[in-house]
N, C-alpha and C positions, 0 to 999 in steps of 0.2 A: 772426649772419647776415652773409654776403659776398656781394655783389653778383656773379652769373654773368657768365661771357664777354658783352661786349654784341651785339648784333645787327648794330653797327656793326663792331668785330671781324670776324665772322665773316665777312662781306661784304666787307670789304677782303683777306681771306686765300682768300678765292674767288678775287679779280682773281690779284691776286696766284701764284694754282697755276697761273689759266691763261696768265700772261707765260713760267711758269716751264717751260710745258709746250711753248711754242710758242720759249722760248728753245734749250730740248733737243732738240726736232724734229728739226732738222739729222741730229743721230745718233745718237739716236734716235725713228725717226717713228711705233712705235708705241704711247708713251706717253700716259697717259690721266689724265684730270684727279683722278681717285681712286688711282690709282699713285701720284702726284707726293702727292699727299696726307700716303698711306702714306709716303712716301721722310720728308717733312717732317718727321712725326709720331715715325719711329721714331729719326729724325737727335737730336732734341731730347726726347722726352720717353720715348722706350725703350718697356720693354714690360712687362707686367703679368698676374697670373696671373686671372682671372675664376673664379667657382667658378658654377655652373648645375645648381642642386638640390646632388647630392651626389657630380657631377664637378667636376675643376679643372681650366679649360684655362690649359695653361701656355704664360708668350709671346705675349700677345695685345698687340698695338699698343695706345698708351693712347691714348684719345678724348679729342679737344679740349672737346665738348658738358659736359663733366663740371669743366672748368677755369675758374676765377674771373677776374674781369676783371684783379686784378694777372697772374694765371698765363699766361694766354693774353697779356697784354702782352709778357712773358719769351720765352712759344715764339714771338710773332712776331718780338720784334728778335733773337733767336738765326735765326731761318729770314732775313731780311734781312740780318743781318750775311755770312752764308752764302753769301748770291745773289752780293755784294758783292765777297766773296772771287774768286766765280767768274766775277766781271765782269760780272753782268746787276745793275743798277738799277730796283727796285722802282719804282711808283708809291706816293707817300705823302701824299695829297695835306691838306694844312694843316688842314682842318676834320675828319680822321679822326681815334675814337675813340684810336689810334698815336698818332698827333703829337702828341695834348692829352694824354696822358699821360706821352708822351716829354720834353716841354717841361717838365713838372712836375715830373721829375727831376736837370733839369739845375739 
């Protein structure tokens, strides 16, 4: 057993799409907090065939809900280092599940 994405995670990767989303605004304003999502999701963890009875859809965005707390640690500091690159600065704030893992690494 691996311990799922925690709640805490997922919550700070909300805030987070919406800085990301109101960072982009400017140009593009009509970007939407499930867009940004997708842009994230497809940046770092690509895409994935699903099969549904005994079709396969091919190319589907991988979903975060399905990733373990080490994994979703990875897609988030990849999605932050990201921001980073692009000048926008995250909130991280010291008591998030992020940082108590992050610190643990170092």
């Amino acid at each position: 057993y691996q311990n799922p994405r925690s709640l805490n995670q997922n919550a700070l990767f909300h805030v987070w799409v919406r800085q990301m989303v109101n960072h982009f605004k400017p140009k593009m304003p009509e970007l939407t907090e499930d867009e940004m999502k997708n842009v994230c999701k497809l940046r770092v963890l690509g895409t994935e065939d699903v099969k549904v009875g005994k079709k396969v859809l091919t190319g589907q965005v991988k979903e975060t809900s399905k990733l373990k707390k080490g994994e979703m640690y990875f897609f988030m500091e990849e999605v932050y280092q990201w921001c980073l690159g692009l000048g926008l600065q995250l909130d991280t704030p010291a008591d998030s599940e992020f940082m108590k893992i992050r610190k643990s690494q170092a």
